[in-house]
C-alpha positions in Angstrom: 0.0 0.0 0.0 1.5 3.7 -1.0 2.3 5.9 2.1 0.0 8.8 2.7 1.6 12.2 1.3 3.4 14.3 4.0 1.7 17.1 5.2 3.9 20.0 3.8 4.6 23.8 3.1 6.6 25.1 0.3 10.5 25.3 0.9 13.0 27.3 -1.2 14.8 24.3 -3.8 18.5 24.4 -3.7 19.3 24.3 -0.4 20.3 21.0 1.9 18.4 22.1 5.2 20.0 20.7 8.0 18.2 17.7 11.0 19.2 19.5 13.6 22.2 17.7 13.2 20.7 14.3 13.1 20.8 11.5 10.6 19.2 8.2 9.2 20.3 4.9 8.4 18.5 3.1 5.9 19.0 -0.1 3.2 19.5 1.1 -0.4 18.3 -2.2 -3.2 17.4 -2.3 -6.4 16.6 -4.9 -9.8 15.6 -7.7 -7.6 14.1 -9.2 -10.9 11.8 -11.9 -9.3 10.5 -14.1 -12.0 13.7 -13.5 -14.5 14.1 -16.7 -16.2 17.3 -18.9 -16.6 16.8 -21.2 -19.2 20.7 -21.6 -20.2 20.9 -23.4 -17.0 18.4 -26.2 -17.7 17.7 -28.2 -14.8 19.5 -26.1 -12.3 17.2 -22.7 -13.2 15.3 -23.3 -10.1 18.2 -22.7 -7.9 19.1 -19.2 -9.7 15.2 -18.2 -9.3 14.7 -19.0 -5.7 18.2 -17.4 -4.7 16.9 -13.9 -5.9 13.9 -14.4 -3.0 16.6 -15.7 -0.9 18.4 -12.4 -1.4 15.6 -10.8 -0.2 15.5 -12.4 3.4 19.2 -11.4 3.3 18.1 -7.8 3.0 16.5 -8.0 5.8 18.9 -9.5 7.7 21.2 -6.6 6.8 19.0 -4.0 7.7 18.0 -5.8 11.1 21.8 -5.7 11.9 23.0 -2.3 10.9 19.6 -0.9 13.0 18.2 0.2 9.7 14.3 0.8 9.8 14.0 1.4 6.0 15.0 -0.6 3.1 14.6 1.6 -0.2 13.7 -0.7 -3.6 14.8 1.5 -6.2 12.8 -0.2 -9.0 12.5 -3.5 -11.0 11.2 -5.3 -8.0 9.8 -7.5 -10.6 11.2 -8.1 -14.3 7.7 -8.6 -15.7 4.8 -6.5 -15.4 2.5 -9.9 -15.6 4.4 -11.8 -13.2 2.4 -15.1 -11.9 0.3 -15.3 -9.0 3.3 -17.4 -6.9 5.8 -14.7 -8.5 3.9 -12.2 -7.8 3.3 -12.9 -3.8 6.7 -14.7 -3.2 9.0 -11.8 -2.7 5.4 -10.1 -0.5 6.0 -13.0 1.7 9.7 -12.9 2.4 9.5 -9.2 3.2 6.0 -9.9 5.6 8.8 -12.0 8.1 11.0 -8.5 8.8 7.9 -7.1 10.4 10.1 -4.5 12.1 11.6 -3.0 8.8 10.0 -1.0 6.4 10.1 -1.8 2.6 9.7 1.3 0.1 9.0 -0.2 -3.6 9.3 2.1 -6.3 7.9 1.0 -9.8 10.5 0.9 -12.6 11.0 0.0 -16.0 10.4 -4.0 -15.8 7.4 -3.4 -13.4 6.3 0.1 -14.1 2.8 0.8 -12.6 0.5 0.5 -15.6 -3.6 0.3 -15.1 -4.6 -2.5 -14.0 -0.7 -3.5 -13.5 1.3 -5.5 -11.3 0.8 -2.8 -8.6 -2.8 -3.0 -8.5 -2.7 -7.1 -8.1 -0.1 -6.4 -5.3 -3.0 -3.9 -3.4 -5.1 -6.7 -3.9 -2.9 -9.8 -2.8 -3.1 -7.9 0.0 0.5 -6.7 0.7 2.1 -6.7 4.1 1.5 -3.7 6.4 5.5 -3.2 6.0 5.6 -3.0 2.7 4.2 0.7 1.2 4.2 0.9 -2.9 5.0 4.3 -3.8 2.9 5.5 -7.0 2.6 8.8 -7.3 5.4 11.4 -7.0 4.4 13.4 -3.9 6.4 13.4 -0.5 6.2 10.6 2.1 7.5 11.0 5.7 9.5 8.4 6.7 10.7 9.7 10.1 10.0 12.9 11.9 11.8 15.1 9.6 12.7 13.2 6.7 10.7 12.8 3.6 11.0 10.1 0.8 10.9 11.7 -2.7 9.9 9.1 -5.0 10.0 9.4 -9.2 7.6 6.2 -9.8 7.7 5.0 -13.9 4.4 4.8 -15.3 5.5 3.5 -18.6 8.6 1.4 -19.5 9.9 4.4 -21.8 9.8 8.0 -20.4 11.5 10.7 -22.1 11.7 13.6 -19.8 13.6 13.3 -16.6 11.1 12.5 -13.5 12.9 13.9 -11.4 12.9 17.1 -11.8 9.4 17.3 -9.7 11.8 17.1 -6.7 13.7 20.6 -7.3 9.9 22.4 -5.9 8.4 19.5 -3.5 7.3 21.0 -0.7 8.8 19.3 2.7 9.0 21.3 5.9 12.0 23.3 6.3 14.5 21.4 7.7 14.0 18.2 6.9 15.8 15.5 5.5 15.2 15.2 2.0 15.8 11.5 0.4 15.2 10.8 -3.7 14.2 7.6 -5.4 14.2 6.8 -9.2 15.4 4.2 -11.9 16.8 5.3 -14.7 19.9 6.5 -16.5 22.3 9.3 -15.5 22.2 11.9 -17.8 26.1 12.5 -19.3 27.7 9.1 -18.2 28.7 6.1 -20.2 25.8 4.1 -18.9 24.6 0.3 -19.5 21.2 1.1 -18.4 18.5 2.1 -20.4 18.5 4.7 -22.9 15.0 5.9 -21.6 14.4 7.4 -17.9 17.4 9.8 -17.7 18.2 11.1 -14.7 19.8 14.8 -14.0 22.9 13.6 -11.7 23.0 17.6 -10.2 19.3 16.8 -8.6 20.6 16.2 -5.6 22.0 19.5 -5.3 18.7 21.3 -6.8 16.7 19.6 -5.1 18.3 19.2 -1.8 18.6 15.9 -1.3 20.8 14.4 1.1 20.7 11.1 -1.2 19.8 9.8 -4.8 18.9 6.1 -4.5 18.9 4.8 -8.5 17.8 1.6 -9.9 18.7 0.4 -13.1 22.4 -0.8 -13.4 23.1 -4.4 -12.1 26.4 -3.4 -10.8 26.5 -1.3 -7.5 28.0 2.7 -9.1 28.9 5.7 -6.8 28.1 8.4 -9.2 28.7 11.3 -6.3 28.8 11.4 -2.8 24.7 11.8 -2.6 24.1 9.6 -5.7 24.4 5.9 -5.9 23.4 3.3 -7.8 22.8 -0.1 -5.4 23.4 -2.6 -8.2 21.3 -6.3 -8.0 21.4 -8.4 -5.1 21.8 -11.3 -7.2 24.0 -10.8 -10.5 22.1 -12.1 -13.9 25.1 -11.5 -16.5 28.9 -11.5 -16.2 29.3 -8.4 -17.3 27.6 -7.0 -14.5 29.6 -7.2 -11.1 30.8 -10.8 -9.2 28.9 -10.7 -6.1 25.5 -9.1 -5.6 25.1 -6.6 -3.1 22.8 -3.5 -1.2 23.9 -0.3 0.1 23.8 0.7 4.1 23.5 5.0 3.7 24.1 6.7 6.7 22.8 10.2 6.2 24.4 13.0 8.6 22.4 16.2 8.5 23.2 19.3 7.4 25.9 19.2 4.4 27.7 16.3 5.3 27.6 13.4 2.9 26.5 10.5 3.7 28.3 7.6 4.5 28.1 5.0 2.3 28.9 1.5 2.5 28.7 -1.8 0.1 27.5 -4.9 1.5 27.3 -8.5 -0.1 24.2 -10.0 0.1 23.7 -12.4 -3.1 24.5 -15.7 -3.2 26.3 -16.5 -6.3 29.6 -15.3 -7.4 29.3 -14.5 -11.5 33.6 -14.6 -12.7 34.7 -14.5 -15.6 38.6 -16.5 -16.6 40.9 -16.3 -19.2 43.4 -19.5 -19.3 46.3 -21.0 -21.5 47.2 -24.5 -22.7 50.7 -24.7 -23.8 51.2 -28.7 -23.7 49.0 -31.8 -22.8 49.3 -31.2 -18.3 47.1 -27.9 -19.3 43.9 -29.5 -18.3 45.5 -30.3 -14.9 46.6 -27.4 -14.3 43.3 -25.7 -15.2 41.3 -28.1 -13.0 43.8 -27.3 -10.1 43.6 -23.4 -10.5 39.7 -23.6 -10.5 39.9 -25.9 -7.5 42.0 -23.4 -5.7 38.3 -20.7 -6.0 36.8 -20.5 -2.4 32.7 -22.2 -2.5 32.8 -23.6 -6.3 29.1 -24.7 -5.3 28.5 -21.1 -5.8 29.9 -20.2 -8.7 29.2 -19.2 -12.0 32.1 -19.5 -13.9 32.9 -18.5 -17.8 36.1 -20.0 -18.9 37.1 -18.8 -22.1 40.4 -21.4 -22.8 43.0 -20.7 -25.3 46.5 -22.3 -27.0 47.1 -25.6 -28.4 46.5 -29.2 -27.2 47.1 -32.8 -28.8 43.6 -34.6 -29.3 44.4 -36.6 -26.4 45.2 -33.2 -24.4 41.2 -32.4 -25.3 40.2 -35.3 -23.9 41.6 -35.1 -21.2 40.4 -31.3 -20.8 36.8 -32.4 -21.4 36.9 -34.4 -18.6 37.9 -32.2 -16.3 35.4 -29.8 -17.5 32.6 -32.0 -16.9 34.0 -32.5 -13.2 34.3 -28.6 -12.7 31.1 -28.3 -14.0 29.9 -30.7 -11.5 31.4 -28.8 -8.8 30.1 -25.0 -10.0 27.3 -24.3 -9.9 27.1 -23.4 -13.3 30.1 -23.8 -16.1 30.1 -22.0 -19.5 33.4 -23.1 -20.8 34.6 -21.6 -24.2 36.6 -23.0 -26.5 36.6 -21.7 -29.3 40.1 -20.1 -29.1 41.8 -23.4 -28.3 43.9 -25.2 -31.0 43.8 -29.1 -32.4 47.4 -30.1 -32.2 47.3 -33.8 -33.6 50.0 -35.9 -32.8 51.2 -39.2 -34.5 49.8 -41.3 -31.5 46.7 -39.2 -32.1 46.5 -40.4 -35.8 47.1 -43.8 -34.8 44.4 -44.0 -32.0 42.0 -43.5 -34.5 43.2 -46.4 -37.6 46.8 -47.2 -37.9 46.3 -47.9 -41.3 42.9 -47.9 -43.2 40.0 -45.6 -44.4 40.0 -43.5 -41.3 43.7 -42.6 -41.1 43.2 -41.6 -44.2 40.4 -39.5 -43.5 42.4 -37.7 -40.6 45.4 -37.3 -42.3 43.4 -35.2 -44.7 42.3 -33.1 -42.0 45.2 -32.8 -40.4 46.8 -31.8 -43.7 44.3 -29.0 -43.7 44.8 -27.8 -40.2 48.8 -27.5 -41.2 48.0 -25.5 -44.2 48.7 -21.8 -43.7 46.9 -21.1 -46.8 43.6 -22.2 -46.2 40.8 -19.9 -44.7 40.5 -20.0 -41.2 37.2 -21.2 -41.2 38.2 -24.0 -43.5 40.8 -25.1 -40.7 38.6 -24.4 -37.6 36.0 -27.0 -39.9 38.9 -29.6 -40.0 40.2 -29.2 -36.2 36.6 -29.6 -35.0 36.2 -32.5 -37.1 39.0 -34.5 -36.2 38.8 -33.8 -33.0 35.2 -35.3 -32.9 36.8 -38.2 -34.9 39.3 -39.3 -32.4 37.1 -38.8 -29.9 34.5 -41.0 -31.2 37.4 -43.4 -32.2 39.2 -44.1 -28.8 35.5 -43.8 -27.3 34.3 -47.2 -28.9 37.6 -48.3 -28.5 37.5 -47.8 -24.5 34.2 -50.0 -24.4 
């Protein structure tokens, strides 16, 4: 349920009025992306979906430690806006157990609050008491003296900054002033959305102690007062390893506020280059991915490079498919990785008949400097899958 609107009189924009020197502590999260499917993980999606709601109860764990009444959702709570009726009430739930913390949801590009919208079926699933959906871009007290300014999205697209509403909102004097919005900075080399910019100088138009932005999946400082929290629970690898919230300490008067990351995902998204020089590079690869701390958790992109006998790539395959056992998820990448037959290779597969012939002929083509590259990436892949099928039926 929204908050009510503060009761207000106008107050001169510009100017960071001081608390009487007092501040606030409060949890700053956003893109939770509850429903986001995995299907590149196949069986093991499950576990990548409930972690996001598990991420959630980590929150709230956060903010019960660090005394933090508020936890600010700076859009995307959802990534649908038709998310299903257990979607839709799972992350409700998991914020109903942290009865003594407040959740402030802001709608945002994935979930933005459209008639008859995901907002509306959250009013009527009967939301928590603790959990206040902020629609409408008017103040909301939070405290005695501090006022949440939200920027809600109506629409996935907007094309004028809503923000600027802030710069004139009338709060009393003195209070703390807090923004919240998703969208892109205005000016900055941003991976969020073209759409939904966002003035970064609003903070000091509008005077707000603190900007909490959703949007990015990867927690940003921007400014002292202007931050964006990142996911809780990384979805790409180009995004950041771990997935974390923001603990915001604001101090009154012009101080900045403290700021401080904390992890609270559970999967660790990395991304490793690696060399094979001669046929003890699997080995060696296994062993350096068995050296990561929690493989259970990890998400791991392994983009492996050099040359190896087709013997060597067997042996590499292998330990792939134990390391992808042990991670929780393994995306290995070959495709810069070199067939280097050898003679025992070539005999492996016939030592003298229709199939030696067959990958003498490729190898022949492999060797030849001349040839396209794709013609020779065609003739490694298929010998390769030759000797592999070869000493396969002969291991039976």
């Amino acid at each position: 349920m929204a908050a009510p609107p503060a009761s207000t009189q106008p107050r001169p924009p510009g100017i960071l009025a001081a608390t009487g020197g007092s501040g606030m502590r409060f949890i700053h999260t956003a893109d939770w992306q509850i429903g986001k499917v995995f299907r590149r993980f196949g069986e093991r999606e499950p576990l990548f979906a409930e972690a996001r709601l598990a991420a959630i109860e980590a929150i709230g764990e956060l903010a019960i430690r660090e005394g933090a009444r508020h936890v600010l959702v700076a859009g995307d709570l959802y990534d649908v806006e038709t998310p299903q009726p257990a979607t839709l009430r799972g992350p409700l739930e998991r914020m109903r157990r942290f009865a003594g913390v407040i959740w402030h949801i802001l709608p945002g590009n994935h979930d933005a609050d459209r008639p008859r919208g995901v907002w509306e079926r959250v009013a009527e699933a009967d939301a928590p008491e603790n959990v206040r959906v902020h629609r409408r871009p008017e103040p909301v007290a939070l405290e005695p003296g501090v006022f949440l300014l939200p920027a809600p999205l109506a629409r996935r697209a907007e094309a004028s900054d809503l923000t600027a509403w802030m710069d004139d909102a009338p709060t009393p004097e003195g209070a703390l002033r807090i923004g919240i919005a998703h969208g892109s900075v205005t000016g900055f080399d941003s991976q969020g959305e073209a759409n939904n910019p966002v003035d970064p100088a609003r903070p000091g138009k509008a005077g707000l102690a603190y900007l909490a932005l959703g949007d990015w999946h990867r927690t940003l400082r921007i400014s002292d007062r202007v931050w964006y929290a990142g996911t809780p629970e990384p979805d790409r690898f180009d995004s950041q390893e771990t997935g974390k919230a923001l603990v915001v300490e604001t101090r009154g008067g012009d101080a900045a506020p403290a700021v401080r990351e904390a992890v609270v995902g559970r999967y660790r998204w990395l991304s490793l280059d690696a060399e094979i020089a001669d046929d003890d590079g699997a080995g060696d690869i296994e062993a350096r991915i068995r050296g990561l701390d929690n493989l259970s958790t990890l998400v791991l992109r392994l983009r492996i490079g050099g040359a190896v006998s087709l013997s060597g790539r067997r042996a590499l395959e292998a330990a792939l498919a134990r390391l992808g056992a042990a991670c929780a998820w393994l995306d290995p990448d070959l495709e810069a990785l070199r067939a280097r037959p050898s003679q025992a290779d070539l005999e492996a597969i016939d030592f003298d008949g229709a199939l030696r012939d067959v990958a003498e002929r490729l190898q022949a083509r492999i060797a030849d400097d001349a040839a396209a590259p794709d013609s020779r990436a065609i003739a490694e892949e298929a010998l390769t899958r030759l000797y592999l099928m070869a000493t396969e039926g002969a291991r039976r």
